[in-house]
C-alpha positions in Angstrom: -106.3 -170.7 74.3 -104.6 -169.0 71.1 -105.7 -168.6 67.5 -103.4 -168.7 64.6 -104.7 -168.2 60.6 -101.4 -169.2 59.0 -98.7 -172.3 59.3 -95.0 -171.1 60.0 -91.7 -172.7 58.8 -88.5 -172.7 59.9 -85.4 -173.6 58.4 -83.1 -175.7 61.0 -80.6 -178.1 59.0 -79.0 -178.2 55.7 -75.9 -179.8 54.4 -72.5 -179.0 55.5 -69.3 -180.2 53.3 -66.8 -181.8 56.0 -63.4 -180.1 56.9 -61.8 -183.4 55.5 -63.0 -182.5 51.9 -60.8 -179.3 51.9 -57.8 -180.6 54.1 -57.5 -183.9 52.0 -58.2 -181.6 48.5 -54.6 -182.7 47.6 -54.7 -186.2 48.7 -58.2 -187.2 46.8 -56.4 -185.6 43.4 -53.9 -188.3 43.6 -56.8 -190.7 43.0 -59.1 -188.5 41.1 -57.1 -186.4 39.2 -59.0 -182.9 38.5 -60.3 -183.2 41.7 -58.1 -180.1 43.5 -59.2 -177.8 40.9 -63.1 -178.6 40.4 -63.2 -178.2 44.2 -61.1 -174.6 44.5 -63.2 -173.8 41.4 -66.6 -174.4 43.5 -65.4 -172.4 46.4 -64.5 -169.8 44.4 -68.1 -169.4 42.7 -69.5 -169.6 46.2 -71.5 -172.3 45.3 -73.9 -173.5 48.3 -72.5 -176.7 50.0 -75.3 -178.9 49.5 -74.8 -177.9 45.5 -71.8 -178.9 45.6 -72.2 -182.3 47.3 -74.9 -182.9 44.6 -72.5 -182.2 41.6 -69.6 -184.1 42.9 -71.7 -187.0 43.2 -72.6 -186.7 39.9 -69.0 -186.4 38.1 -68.1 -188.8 40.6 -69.9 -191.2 38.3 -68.0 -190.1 35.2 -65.0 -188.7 36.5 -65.4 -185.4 35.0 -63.8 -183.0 37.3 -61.8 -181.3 34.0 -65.4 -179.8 33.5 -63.7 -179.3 29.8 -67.3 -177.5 28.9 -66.7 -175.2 32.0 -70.6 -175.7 33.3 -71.2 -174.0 36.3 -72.9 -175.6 39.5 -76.7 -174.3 38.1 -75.9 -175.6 34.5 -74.7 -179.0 35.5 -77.3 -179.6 37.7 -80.2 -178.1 35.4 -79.0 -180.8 33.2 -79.8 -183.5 36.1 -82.8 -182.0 36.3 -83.6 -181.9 32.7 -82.2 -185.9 32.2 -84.4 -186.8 35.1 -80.8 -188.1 36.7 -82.5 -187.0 40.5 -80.5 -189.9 42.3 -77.9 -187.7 42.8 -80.2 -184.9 44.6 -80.2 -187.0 47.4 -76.6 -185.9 48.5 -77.7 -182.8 49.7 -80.7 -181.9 52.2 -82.9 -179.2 54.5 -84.4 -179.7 57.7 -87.9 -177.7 58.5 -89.3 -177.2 61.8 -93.2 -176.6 60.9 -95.7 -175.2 63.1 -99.7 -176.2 61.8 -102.6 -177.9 62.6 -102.8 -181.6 63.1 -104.9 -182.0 59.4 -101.4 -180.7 58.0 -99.4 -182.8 59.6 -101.3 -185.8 59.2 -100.7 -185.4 55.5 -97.1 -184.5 55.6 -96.2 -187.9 57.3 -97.7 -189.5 54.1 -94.1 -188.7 52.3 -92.2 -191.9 52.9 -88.7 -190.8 51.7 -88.6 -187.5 54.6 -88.4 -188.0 57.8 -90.9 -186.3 60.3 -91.0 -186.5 63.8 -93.9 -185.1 65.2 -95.4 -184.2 68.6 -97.3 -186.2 70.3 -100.7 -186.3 71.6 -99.7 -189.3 74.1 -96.7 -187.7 76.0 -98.3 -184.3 75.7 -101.3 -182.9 77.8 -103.3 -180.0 76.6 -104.8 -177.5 79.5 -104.0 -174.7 81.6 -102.3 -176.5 84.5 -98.8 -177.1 85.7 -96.8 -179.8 83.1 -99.5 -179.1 80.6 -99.0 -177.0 77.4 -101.7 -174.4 76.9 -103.8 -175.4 73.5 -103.8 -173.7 70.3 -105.1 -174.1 67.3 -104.7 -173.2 63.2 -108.2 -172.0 62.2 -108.4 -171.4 58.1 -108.9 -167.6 58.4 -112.2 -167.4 56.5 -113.7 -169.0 59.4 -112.7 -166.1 62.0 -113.1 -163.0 59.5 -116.9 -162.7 61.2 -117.0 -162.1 64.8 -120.2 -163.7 64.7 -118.4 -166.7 63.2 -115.4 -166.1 65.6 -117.3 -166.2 68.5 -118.6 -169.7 66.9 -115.5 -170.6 66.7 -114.0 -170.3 70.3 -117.6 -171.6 71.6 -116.7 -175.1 69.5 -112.8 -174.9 70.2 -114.2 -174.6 74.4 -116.3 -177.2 73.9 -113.8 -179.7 72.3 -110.9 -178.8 75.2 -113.8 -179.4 78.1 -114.5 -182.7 76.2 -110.8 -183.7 76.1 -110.1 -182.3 79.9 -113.4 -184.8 80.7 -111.7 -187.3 79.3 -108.5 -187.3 80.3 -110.0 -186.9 84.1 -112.2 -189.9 83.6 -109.5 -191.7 82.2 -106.8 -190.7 85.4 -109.4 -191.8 87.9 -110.0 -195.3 85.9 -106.0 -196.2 86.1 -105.6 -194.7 89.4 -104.3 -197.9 90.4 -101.6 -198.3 88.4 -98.1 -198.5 90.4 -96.2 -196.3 87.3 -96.8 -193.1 87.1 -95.3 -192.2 83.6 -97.4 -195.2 82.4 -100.4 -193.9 84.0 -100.2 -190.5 82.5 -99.4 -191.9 79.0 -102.6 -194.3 79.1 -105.1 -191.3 80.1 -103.6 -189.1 77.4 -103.8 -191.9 74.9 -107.4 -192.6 75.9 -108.0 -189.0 75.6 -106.8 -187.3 72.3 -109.4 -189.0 70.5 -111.4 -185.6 71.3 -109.2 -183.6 69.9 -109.6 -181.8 66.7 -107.7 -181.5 63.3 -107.1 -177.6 64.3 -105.2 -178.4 67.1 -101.8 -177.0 66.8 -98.6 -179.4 66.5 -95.2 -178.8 65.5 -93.3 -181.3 63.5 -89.3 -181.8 62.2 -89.4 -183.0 58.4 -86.1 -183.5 57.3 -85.8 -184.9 53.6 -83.3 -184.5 50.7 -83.8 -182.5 47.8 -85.0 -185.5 45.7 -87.7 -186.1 48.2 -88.5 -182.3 48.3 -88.5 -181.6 44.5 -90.7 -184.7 44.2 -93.0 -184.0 46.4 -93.6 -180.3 45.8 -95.5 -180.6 42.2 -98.5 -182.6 44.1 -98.6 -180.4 47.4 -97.8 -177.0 45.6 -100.7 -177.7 42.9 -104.4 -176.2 43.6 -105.5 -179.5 43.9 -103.5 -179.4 47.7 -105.2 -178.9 50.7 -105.0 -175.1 51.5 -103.5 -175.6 54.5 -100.2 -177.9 53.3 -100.2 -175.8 50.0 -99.4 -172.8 52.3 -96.0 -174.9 54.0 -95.2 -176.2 50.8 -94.8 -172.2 49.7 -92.5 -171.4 52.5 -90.2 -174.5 52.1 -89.9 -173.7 48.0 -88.9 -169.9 49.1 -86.5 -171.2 51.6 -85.1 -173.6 49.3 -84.9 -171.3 46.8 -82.0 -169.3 49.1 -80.7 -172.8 50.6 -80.2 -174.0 47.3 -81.1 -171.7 44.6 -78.9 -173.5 41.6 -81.7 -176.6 42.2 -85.2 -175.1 43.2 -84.3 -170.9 42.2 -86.9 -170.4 39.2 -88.0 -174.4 39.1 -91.8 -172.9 40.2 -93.8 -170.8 38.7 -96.1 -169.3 41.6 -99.4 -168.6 40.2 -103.2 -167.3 41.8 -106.3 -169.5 41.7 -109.6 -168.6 41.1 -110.2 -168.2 45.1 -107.2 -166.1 45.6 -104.6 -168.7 47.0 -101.5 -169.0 45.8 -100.3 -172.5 44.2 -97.5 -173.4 42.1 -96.1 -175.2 39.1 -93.3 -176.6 37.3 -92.1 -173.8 35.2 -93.6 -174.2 31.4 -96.0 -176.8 32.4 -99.6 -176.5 32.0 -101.8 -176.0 35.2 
């Protein structure tokens, strides 16, 4: 059984222009003229590819690859920003692989326009044994800072694993009859996980656009968040901020709350 204080985020897709958009440069001028040059110009600023995909969809709709106000990538897309014109965000997008606890996942699936997949507790036994994965857990820190409240802590986390073990046995022996194994083993874990807890560790895939992220960052970044998302929410914005600094690089304002956590706004907005 292992103990973890902090959720971890990994960064494991973005957007990638195609090789077609360079190759056929010359071709796409023909019918957009302006084109060639924007493009070459983009490269040459070393502008990040899902930038890029988010401005050419937006002069796509006017046609404004002469860029006669010379705008770079961050300006134009500042201005989006600033015009609320976030349809165009969608063109570009980051993957995250997250390790937490099952409360935080439970309220990252609640954002309708990513897409999670998460692990389940229906294909997935928890134990010791062979085939099993070994059970950990994402304990908020101030919990395990005490050894006397440590030791409370593993006693309860003990507990809950011998309950969910119980159950899962009981459950085996009950559909020991049934002629399909993988079925079999999917019902007893099924009847099982009730028992286990929110602090149960799970890794989920969220992959979203940078609409969805930008949207949903004010509300999970804000010290009105739970901790525990608050804390993922901090380690997508930083690795957006690299990913795609001309979109999320100084969009934030990180700030410390009265209990010591770290939130975030909207910079120039009021708390």
């Amino acid at each position: 059984m292992k103990i973890y204080t902090e959720p971890k985020v990994w960064l494991v897709s973005t957007t990638k222009l195609a090789e077609e958009l360079f190759d056929k440069a010359g071709e796409i001028d023909q019918y957009l003229p302006g084109f060639d040059k924007w493009l070459a110009n983009a490269i040459a600023a070393e502008d990040k590819d899902g930038e890029i995909a988010v401005e050419l969809g937006g002069r796509n709709c006017y046609h404004s690859w002469h860029n006669p106000a010379g705008r770079t990538n961050r300006e134009y897309i500042q201005n989006i920003i600033m015009q609320q014109h976030y349809s165009v965000l969608e063109h570009g997008f980051a993957g995250f692989l997250i390790f937490a606890n099952r409360e935080i996942t439970h309220e990252m699936v609640r954002h309708r326009h990513q897409s999670p997949s998460q692990e389940s507790t229906r294909y997935v036994s928890y134990g010791e044994g062979e085939n099993q994965k070994e059970p950990t857990f994402v304990v908020p820190e101030m919990f395990l800072e005490d050894p006397n409240d440590k030791v409370t802590v593993e006693r309860y986390l003990r507990a809950v694993m011998d309950m969910y073990n119980w159950a899962h046995e009981n459950a085996a022996e009950r559909y020991d009859k049934i002629q399909d194994r993988t079925m079999k083993r999917k019902l007893a874990r099924q009847a099982a996980r009730g028992a286990l807890p929110h602090w149960l560790s799970a890794t989920i895939m969220v992959t979203g656009n940078y609409r969805a992220w930008l949207e949903a960052m004010p509300k999970r970044l804000s010290y009105h968040a739970d901790i525990g998302i608050r804390k993922v929410y901090l380690q997508i914005l930083d690795k957006l901020e690299d990913e795609a600094p001309n979109i999320f690089r100084g969009l934030f304002e990180r700030k410390t709350w009265e209990d010591g956590t770290t939130y975030a706004v909207l910079s120039g907005s009021d708390d």
